[in-house]
One Martini backbone bead per residue (centre of mass of N, CA, C, O) as a GRO file, in nm:
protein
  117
    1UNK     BB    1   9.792   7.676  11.628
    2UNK     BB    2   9.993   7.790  11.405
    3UNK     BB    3  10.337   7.800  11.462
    4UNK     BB    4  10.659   8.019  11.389
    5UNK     BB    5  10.891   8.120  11.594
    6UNK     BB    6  10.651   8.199  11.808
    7UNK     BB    7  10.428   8.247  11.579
    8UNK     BB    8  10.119   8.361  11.500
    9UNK     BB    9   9.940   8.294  11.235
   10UNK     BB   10   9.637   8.336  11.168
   11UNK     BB   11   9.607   8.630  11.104
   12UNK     BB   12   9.774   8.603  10.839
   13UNK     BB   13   9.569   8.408  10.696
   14UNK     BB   14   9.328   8.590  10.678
   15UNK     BB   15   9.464   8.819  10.536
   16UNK     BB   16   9.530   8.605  10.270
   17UNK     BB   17   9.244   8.530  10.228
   18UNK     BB   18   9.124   8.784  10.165
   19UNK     BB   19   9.278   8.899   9.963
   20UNK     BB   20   9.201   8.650   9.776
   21UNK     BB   21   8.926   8.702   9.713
   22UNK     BB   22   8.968   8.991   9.618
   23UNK     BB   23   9.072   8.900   9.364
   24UNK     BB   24   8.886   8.700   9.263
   25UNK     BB   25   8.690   8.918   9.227
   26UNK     BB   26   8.823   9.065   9.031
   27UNK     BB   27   8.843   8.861   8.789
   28UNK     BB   28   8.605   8.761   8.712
   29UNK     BB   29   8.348   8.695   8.470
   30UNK     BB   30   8.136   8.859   8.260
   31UNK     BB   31   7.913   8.836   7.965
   32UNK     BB   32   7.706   9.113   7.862
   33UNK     BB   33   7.538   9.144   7.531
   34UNK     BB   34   7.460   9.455   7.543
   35UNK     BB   35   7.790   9.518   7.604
   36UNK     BB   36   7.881   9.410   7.378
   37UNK     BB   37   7.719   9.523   7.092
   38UNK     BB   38   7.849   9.822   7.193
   39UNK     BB   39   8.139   9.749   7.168
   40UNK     BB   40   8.153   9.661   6.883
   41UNK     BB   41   8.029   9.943   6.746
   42UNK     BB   42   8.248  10.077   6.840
   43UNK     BB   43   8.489   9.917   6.739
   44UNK     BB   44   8.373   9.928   6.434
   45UNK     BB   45   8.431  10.258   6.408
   46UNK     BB   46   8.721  10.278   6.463
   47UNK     BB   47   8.855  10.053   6.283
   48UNK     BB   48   8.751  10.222   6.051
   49UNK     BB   49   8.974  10.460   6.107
   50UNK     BB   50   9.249  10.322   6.155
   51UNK     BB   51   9.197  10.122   5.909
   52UNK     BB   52   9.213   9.959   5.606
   53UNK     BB   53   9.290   9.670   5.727
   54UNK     BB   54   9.187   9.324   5.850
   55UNK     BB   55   9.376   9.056   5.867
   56UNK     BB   56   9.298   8.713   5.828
   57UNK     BB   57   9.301   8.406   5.842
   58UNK     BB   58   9.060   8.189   5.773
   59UNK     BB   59   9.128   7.899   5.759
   60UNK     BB   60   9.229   7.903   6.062
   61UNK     BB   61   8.972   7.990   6.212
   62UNK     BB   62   8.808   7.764   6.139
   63UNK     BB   63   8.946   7.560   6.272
   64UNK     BB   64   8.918   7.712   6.583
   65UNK     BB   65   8.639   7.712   6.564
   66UNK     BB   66   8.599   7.384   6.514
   67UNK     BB   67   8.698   7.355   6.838
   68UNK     BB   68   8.543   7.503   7.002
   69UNK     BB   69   8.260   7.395   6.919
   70UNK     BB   70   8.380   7.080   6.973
   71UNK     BB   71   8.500   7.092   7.267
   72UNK     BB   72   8.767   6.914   7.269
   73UNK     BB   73   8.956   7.168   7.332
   74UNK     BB   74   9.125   7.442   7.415
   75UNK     BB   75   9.189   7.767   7.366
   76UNK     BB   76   9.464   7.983   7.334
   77UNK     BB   77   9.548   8.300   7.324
   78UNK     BB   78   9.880   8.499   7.278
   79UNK     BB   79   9.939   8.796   7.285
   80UNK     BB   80  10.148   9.047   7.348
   81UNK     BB   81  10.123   9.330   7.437
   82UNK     BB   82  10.183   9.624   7.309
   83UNK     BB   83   9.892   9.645   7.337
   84UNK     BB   84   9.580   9.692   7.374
   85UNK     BB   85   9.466   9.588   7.086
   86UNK     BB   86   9.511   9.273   7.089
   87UNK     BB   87   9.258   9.232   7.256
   88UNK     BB   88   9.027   9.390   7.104
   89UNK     BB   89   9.072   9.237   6.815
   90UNK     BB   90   9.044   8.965   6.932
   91UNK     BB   91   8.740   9.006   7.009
   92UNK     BB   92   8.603   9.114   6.751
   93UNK     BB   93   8.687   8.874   6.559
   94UNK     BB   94   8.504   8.669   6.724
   95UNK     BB   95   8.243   8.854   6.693
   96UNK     BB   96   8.267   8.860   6.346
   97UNK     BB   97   8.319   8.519   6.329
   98UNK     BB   98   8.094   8.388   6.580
   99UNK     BB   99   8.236   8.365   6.816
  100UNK     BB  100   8.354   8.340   7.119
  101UNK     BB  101   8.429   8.463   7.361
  102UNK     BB  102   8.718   8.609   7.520
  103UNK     BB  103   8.901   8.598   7.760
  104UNK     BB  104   9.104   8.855   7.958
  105UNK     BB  105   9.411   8.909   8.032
  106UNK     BB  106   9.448   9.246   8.158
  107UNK     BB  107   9.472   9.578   8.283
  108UNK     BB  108   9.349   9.711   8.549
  109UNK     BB  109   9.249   9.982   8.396
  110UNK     BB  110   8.991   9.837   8.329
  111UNK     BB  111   8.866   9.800   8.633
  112UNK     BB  112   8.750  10.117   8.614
  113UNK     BB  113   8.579  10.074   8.393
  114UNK     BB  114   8.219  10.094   8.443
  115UNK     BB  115   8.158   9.911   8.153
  116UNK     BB  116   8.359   9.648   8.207
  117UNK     BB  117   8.242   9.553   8.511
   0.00000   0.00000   0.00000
């Protein structure tokens, strides 16, 4: 057993690995078609609400379009997250222009929302 200054780690090396463990189950990632789908079509519902249009540069799309179909390289978008807004947009442009959809680093507060998880 390791020991630091008299004090016995095991107990804390378990209690960080569960912590590890609970985090990483918590942030798996799974894509439901059903549930993307229903989300795509509120999501076209509201965006046609909010907005009188959303500009994509097609051009470059097309470019990142076709590094991710010959998975060449990795694509990483780096929204700014000055809102939720960000990324809900970049995953329907991804789904609006049949690319895969990205994976998402948001807010905790999604991972309440049980149609979300």
């Amino acid at each position: 057993m390791k020991k630091t200054h008299g004090v016995d780690l095991a107990p804390f090396q378990q209690q960080l690995n569960d912590k590890a463990k609970t985090y990483l189950t918590d942030i798996v990632s799974s894509i439901r078609p059903s549930t993307v789908r229903w989300m795509l079509l509120l999501a076209q519902n509201v965006f046609r609400r909010m907005f009188d249009q959303i500009v994509v540069n097609q051009d470059r799309l097309e470019q990142i379009k076709k590094i991710v179909e010959a998975k060449k390289d990795s694509v990483i978008f780096l929204p700014n997250h000055r809102s939720d807004m960000d990324f809900l947009l970049l995953s329907y442009i991804n789904a609006f222009y049949n690319m895969e959809l990205p994976f998402v680093c948001g807010s905790e507060n999604f991972l309440k929302i049980p149609f979300i998880t």
